[in-house]
C-alpha positions in Angstrom: 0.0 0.0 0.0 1.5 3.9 -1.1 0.1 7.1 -0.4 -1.1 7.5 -3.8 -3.1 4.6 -3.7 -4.8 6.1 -0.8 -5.2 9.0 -2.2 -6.4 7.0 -5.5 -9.3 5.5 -3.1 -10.2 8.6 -0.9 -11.0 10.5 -4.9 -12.6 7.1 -6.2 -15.3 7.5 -2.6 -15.6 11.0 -2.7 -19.0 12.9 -4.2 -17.7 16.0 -4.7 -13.6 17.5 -5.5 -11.5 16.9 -2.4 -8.9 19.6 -1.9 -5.1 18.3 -0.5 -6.1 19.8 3.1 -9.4 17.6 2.9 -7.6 14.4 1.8 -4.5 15.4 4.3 -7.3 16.1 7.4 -8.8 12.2 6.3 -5.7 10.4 6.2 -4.6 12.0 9.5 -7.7 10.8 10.9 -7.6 7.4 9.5 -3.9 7.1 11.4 -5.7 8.2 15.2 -8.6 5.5 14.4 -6.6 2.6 14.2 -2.8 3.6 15.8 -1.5 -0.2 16.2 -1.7 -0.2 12.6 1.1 0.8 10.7 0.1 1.7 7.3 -2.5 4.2 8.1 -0.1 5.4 11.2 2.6 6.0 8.5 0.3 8.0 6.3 -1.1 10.0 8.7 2.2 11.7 8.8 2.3 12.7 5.1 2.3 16.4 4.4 0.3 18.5 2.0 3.4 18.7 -0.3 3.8 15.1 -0.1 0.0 14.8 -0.7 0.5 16.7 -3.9 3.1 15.0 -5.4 1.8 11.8 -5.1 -1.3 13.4 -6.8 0.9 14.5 -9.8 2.5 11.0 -9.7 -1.2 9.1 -10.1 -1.8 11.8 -13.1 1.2 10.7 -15.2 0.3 6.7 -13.9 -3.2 7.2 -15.8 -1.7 9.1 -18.8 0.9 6.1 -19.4 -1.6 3.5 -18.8 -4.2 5.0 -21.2 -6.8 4.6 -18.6 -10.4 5.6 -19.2 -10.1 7.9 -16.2 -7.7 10.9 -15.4 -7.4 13.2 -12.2 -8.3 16.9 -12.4 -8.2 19.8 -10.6 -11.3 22.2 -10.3 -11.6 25.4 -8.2 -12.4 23.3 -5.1 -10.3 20.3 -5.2 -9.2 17.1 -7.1 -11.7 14.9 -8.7 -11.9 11.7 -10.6 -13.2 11.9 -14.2 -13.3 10.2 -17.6 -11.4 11.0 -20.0 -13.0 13.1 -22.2 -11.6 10.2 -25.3 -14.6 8.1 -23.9 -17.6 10.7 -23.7 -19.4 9.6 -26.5 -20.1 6.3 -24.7 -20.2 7.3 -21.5 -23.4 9.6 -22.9 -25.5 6.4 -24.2 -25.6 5.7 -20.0 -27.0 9.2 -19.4 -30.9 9.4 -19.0 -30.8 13.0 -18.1 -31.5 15.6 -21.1 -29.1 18.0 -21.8 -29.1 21.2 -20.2 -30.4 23.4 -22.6 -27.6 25.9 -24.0 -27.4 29.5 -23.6 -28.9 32.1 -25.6 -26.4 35.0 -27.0 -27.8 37.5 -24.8 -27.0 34.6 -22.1 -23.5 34.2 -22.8 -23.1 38.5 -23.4 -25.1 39.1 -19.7 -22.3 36.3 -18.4 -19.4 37.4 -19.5 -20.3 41.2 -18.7 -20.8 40.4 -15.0 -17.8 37.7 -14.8 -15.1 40.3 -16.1 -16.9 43.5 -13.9 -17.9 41.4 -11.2 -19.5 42.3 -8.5 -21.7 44.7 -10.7 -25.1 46.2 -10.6 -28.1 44.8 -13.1 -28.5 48.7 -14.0 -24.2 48.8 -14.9 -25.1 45.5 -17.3 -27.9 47.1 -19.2 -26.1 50.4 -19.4 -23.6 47.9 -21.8 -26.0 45.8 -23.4 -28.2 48.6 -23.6 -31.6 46.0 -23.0 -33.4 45.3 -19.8 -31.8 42.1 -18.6 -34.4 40.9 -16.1 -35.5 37.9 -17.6 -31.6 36.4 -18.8 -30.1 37.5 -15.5 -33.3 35.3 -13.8 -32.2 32.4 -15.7 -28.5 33.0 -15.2 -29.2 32.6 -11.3 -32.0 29.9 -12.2 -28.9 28.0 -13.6 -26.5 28.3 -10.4 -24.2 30.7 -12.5 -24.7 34.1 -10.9 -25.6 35.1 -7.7 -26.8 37.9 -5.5 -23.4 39.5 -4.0 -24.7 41.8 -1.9 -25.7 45.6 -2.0 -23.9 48.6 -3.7 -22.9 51.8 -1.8 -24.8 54.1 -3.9 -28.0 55.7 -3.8 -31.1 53.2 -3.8 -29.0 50.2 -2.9 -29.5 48.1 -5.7 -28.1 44.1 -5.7 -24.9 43.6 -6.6 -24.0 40.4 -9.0 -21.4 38.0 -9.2 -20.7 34.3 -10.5 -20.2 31.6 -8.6 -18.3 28.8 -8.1 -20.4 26.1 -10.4 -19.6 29.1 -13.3 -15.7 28.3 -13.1 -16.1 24.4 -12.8 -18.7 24.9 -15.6 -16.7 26.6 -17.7 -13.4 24.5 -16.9 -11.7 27.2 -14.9 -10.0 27.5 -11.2 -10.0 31.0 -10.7 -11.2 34.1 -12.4 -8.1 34.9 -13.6 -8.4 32.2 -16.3 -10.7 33.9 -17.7 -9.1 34.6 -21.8 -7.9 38.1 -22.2 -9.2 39.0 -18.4 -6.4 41.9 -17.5 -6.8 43.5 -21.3 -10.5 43.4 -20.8 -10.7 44.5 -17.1 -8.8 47.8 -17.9 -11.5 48.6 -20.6 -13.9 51.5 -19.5 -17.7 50.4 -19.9 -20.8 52.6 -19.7 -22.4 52.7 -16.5 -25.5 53.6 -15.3 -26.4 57.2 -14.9 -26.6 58.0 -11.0 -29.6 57.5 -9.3 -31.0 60.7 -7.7 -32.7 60.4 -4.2 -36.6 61.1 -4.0 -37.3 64.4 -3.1 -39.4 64.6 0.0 -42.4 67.3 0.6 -41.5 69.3 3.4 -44.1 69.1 6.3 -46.0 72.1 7.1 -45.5 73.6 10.6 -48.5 72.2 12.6 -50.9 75.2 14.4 
């Protein structure tokens, strides 16, 4: 038994990407549940670096055994996958229909708020120059944007920003794999005019 084939079976269990401090914390645990023995003691002493290499080392295993799987890294952790060689059969298994595909103005309302992020809905129409209620509902209807908070201006509005099923959606780890994202972040964009406050009626002086 090796670390990587630990490693190998922790990814093979898991339901979701394990990051190295996750896979470190359950080794570690594994060695305190069962001290006597020696294999999981031994692990349990295996450092995040350590963890990491033998991850690369299981990645080149799978690549020189042409296996039907391969190990990737997504913006929360290591997963198992298939390679993408085999998706055409893998497909025939699926039940599920395909997710439908984004519109234009989809895709344009996306990438608007991923490279300006966190932005206002007003700031996105002020670019697109159309009301984007409906594609920014679907957007969040479809786990890629979210609500981000409030803005510091007048009125308050929402705030926008994607999340983290857009960058494992999209094949990404961070934003800053985005194509072009310093060049296109240094771009001025309309915005939308300032919102002026509500003027209120004075009260008349009572008597």
């Amino acid at each position: 038994m090796t670390l990587s084939r630990v490693i190998e079976a922790l990814l093979f269990s898991a339901q979701k990407p394990l990051s190295i401090r996750e896979m470190a914390a359950a080794i570690k645990a594994a060695g305190a549940e069962d001290p006597a023995a020696a294999g999981p003691n031994e692990f349990a002493r295996a450092s995040e670096a350590e963890i990491a290499a033998a991850l690369e080392e299981l990645k080149i295993e799978y690549i020189q055994q042409e296996r039907a799987f391969q190990i990737i890294e997504k913006a929360e952790g290591w997963q198992l996958a298939t390679d993408p060689a085999f998706a055409r059969w893998v497909r025939q298994l699926l039940s599920a229909p395909k997710p439908a595909r984004l519109s234009a103005p989809a895709l344009e309302t996306l990438a608007i708020i991923a490279y300006r992020q966190p932005i206002t809905r007003a700031d996105v129409e002020a670019v697109r120059g159309v009301n984007i209620d409906g594609v920014l509902q679907t957007l969040m209807e479809r786990g890629l944007v979210k609500i981000a908070g409030r803005a510091e201006i007048p009125g308050r509005p929402l705030l926008y920003e994607t999340t983290r099923f857009f960058l494992d959606h999209f094949g990404l780890q961070n934003l800053d794999e985005l194509p072009n994202v310093e060049e296109l972040r240094k771009h001025n964009l309309p915005v939308a005019s300032p919102r002026t406050q509500p003027i209120r009626a004075a009260t008349p002086p009572s008597g």
